[in-house]
Structures are given as C-alpha cells and as structure tokens.
C-alpha angles and dihedrals in degrees: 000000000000120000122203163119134266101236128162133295113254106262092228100054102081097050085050098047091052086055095049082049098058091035093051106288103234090007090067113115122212136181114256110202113194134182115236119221090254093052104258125137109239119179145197154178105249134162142261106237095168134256115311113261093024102083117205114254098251120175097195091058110089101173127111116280130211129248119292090244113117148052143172156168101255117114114217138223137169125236139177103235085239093062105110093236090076102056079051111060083040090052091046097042129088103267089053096215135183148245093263089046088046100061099027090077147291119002142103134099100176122146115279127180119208120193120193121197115200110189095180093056104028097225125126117205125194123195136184142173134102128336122224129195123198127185124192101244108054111028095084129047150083106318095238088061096044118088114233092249093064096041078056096049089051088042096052094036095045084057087064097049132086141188114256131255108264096017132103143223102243144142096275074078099089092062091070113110134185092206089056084050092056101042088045088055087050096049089056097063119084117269093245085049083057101046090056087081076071101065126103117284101286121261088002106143115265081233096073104053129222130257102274087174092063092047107251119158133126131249092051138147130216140203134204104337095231079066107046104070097194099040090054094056093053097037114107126179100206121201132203107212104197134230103161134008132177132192125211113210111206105158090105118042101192090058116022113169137199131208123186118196118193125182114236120258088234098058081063101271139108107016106333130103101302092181097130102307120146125246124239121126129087127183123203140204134184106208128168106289 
C-alpha cells in the first residue's frame, strides 16, 4: 500500500500540460541530458510517456488498470537498462552504484536535465531534478525480498505523488501496484516499440554478434511483458522527479519572458532533508528571459 499526503498540484503543470497537449501529448519528443561517471554532459531524444500514476488513455491496451488514485509531477520516459543513461543517473546518484547494479534492476537517482521544445507554441521549458529507474521485478514485493535500491526508488518517488481531486484514500488503495503501473506503460507502446528490447546491447560493436539463443535481433515485435521474458529484463520506466523547472517564453519577440520555479529545501529538494517528506512548495521567480 501506498502511504501519502495530498499535497498541491506543481504550479507549472497545468500550463505544461496545455503545451504537450498542442505539440502530441506522449508522442512529444524532448531532449535528456545526463552526467557520466567520469563528469562529462551526454545527451539524448527521448519521449514523452505521461506523468507517473496518470496512465495514458491507450486503446490498444487491454490489461487491467489500477485505480484512478494518484497523480503526480513526475514526467516519464522509457529506457533499456544498457543505454547508457541508465548507468549514468546510477553512477551520479547517492548509492554510487555500478554497471553490473545498473542494469540488474531499479536504482539510480542521479541529476538529469529535460528540455521541451514546443514549436506551436513557441515556449521552451527546462527541467531538472533526480532521475529514477523502475524494473518490473523487483519494484514490488515483501521488503525482505526487495533490494535497497528499489524500497528507495518507491520512497523518493512516493514523495512526488498525490492523491487526485475527487478521489479518496480508501481501502481500494491497497490494490494499487507499481509493477501494474510498469507493465501497463509497457503495453501502451507499439509492438514494434516493445520488441526493441529485444535488440542487441546498444552500441555494442556488429563484430561481436549478438545472443541468438536468447533470442536478440532487431526488427522484433512483443507482446505483454510478463510474457516476454528478455524485454522485461531490459525494460526500464524512468522518472524525473523534479526540483526546478523554468519556462521561455518566445511568442512574442519583442517581450519574451522567463520564469523559474524551485522547490523549497524545506519541502525536501534541492538540498534540504529528502527523508520522506512530501513535496508542496514552489517557489517562482520572473528574471530577464
């Protein structure tokens, strides 16, 4: 069961919501920028997949849902645990953890930077904060058979969600899974989206082949993830929990404007005491574009 507050909806969201909307809602493409474990930037295209605990509507996806409880702030992508993006925001985050932890299961927490582009409405918006990474078989469970890394990843990201207007905290609540979450975010992708978990380790050079006995080639489809035995073990839902984020306003070019918004050390970011605590307060600031 998942324990929190109701606490306040960012006051950014709405406004940036409104923008993914006119620029394709979960098709909209933004730019991840990562820190490597020997400092440098790397950066990458990645994909809109919606806020975590608001599932995108998907006609195609035909599994059961969970209840329509929670919300939150937290922007989500999907990764294959050998991108090196992954390694990265494990390398960079508290724990320090390594290539083998990386792509065992959930972890991370390292800094990330996401920058939208909305053309249509001529508005660039940058976000950072902490990236999370959750895999299916480990995120849920008894504690005693959950590795530390994944009861972190539930504590940090459980401080970002919040339960939905007109709903209620009740004991429905306990039907609520992560792992449903994950495999439901999987099941919205295309299956030709799904069977490139499939693919050959990324990067990794054509002379060395690839595992045919495991079943790695490209140009796959998948099917359910609790089906597909390889893509699950590469499929990662990454989330951005967010600690600033700022919006430029170019529509008009005689006047652009910035605003910056922070949330406040005490609320638990940046800097201050994150050991459970909710977050609520914002903080924002106009500057000079």
């Amino acid at each position: 069961m998942l324990h929190c507050t109701q606490i306040s909806v960012a006051p950014w969201k709405k406004t940036f919501e409104d923008h993914l909307i006119k620029t394709g809602g979960t098709s909209a493409e933004f730019t991840i920028a990562s820190v490597t474990a020997s400092g440098l930037p790397s950066a990458r295209m990645c994909m809109y997949r919606g806020f975590w605990g608001t599932l995108p509507k998907n006609k195609h996806n035909q599994l059961p849902k969970n209840p329509d409880i929670y919300e939150s702030d937290c922007p989500v992508f999907v990764t294959d645990a050998r991108m090196s993006k992954v390694y990265d925001v494990f390398a960079t985050g508290k724990a320090k953890g390594d290539l083998a932890q990386s792509r065992s299961g959930s972890g991370g927490g390292g800094p990330i930077e996401a920058v939208f582009w909305f053309k249509d409405t001529k508005v660039q918006w940058r976000m950072r904060g902490k990236c999370w990474i959750m895999a299916a078989d480990d995120i849920e469970g008894e504690d005693d058979r959950q590795n530390s890394e994944a009861i972190t990843v539930r504590s940090e990201v459980s401080r970002f969600m919040r339960i939905r207007e007109g709903s209620h905290y009740t004991e429905r609540n306990k039907d609520w899974s992560w792992r449903q979450e994950i495999e439901n975010i999987f099941e919205n992708l295309s299956p030709m989206m799904r069977g490139s978990f499939k693919n050959p380790p990324p990067r990794q050079p054509l002379l060395q082949g690839k595992d045919e006995q495991s079943g790695e080639a490209l140009g796959q489809t998948a099917g359910h993830l609790s089906e597909e035995n390889l893509a699950r073990k590469n499929f990662r839902v990454a989330i951005i929990a967010p600690e600033q984020v700022e919006a430029l306003h170019l529509s008009d070019a005689a006047k652009p404007t910035r605003q910056i918004w922070t949330l406040a050390e005490e609320a638990g970011n940046p800097g201050g005491d994150q050991q459970r605590k909710s977050i609520g307060k914002w903080t924002k600031v106009d500057t000079w574009p």
